[in-house]
Phi, psi and omega in degrees: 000136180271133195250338155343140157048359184307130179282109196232151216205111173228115178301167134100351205299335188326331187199179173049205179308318192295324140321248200313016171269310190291317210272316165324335182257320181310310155336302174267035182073013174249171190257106195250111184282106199263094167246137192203176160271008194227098182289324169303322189265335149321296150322334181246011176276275207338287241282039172232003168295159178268338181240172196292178166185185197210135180259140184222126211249121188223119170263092191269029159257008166248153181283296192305340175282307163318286180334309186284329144354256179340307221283304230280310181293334178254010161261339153299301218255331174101296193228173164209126179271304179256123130248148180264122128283101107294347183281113174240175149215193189203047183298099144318150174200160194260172189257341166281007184230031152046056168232092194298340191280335209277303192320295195326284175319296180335301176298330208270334186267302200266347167269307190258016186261327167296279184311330153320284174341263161326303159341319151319286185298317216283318160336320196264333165278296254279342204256342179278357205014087171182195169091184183210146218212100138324066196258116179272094176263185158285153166267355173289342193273001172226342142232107214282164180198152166293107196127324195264027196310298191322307219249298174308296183292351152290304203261336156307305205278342168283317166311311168282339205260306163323314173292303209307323149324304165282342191290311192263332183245007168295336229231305129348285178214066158049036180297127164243135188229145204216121160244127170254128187240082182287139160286212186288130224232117174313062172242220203242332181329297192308335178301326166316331194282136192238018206264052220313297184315268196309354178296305219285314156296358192229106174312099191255350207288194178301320172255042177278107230268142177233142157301170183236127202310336155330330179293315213278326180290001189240344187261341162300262130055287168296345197240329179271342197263009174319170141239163211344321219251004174248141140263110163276102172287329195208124154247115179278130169218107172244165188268142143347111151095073182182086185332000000 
């Protein structure tokens, strides 16, 4: 599939995979609208693409931010071809140390911050009967760990909310939907975690072997350039030397 000029929409984009998403589409022609709450680092992402793109300054844990987000892209860009759902977090916690604002948050950013998101969009494939919708889940949403109650079961409800996605709108009105579920992945995520107990029970160093967010922009990448008549429902990806 050829991606020149394809409009593509990435949350998260500011840091992390979603950094490395943005520049990968940028890369392959798409004209990509770079959404985040940090507009400043967003401006300084445009100016290393190599193709155009538009900043759009989005919070998808407010509903009216999104809306407005969407309304802005497509009254510049016209259409949207691609959405990226990247924007997350990952406060780990153990479930006996209560830290109910973080699990919440945990929900209001990687579930329903997702689900806005598609809420959004789908008028506008629904109506080109076409596009393909990214949801960047986990290998946590499938195999769950002590910490991860919170962060796993967010990314498990994407992984599902994903079949149930090809079930109604591929076949209607030719929507292709992709769960990526990457394993331990080399960002800033950790820096969320505020759980002193688990910093403390859990090997974080350097030498854990981790992807590199480059990975996760090439596993887009393989899944939007398929062609029309193909869908990649699920890519699992872990680094080399990682049980």
């Amino acid at each position: 599939m050829n991606l020149e000029n394809k409009i593509a929409v990435v949350t998260g984009a500011s840091s992390g995979i979603g950094k490395a998403i943005a520049r990968k589409l940028s890369a392959e022609g798409c004209l990509v609208a770079l959404a985040s709450r940090n507009v400043e680092k967003l401006e300084k992402l445009q100016k290393d693409l190599p193709g155009k793109s538009l900043v759009v300054e989005m919070d998808v844990s407010l509903t009216d931010s999104v809306v407005a987000g969407f309304k802005q892209i497509t009254n510049n860009l016209g259409k949207i071809d691609i959405l990226v759902n990247s924007a997350g977090v990952m406060p780990l916690t153990y479930l006996k140390n209560r830290h109910l604002d973080e699990w919440l948050q945990t929900v209001e950013v990687n579930l329903k911050g997702c689900l806005r998101c598609i809420y959004s969009v789908l008028p506008h494939m629904k109506e080109q009967q076409s596009g393909h919708i990214i949801n960047i889940a986990s290998v946590d949403g499938k195999e769950i760990f002590e910490g991860g109650a919170v962060y796993g079961a967010s990314k498990a409800a994407i992984i599902a909310l994903s079949k149930a996605m090809r079930m109604e709108l591929s076949p209607e009105f030719n929507i292709r939907v992709t769960s990526i579920e990457p394993g331990s992945v080399a960002t800033e995520l950790r820096n969320d975690i505020s759980d002193q107990e688990l910093l403390k029970d859990k090997d974080y160093s350097e030498d854990e072997p981790k992807l590199n967010t480059k990975n996760i922009a090439d596993a887009v990448f393989y899944a939007i350039s398929q062609p029309e008549t193909v869908n990649v429902n699920e890519l699992l990806i872990k680094p080399t030397g990682k049980a």
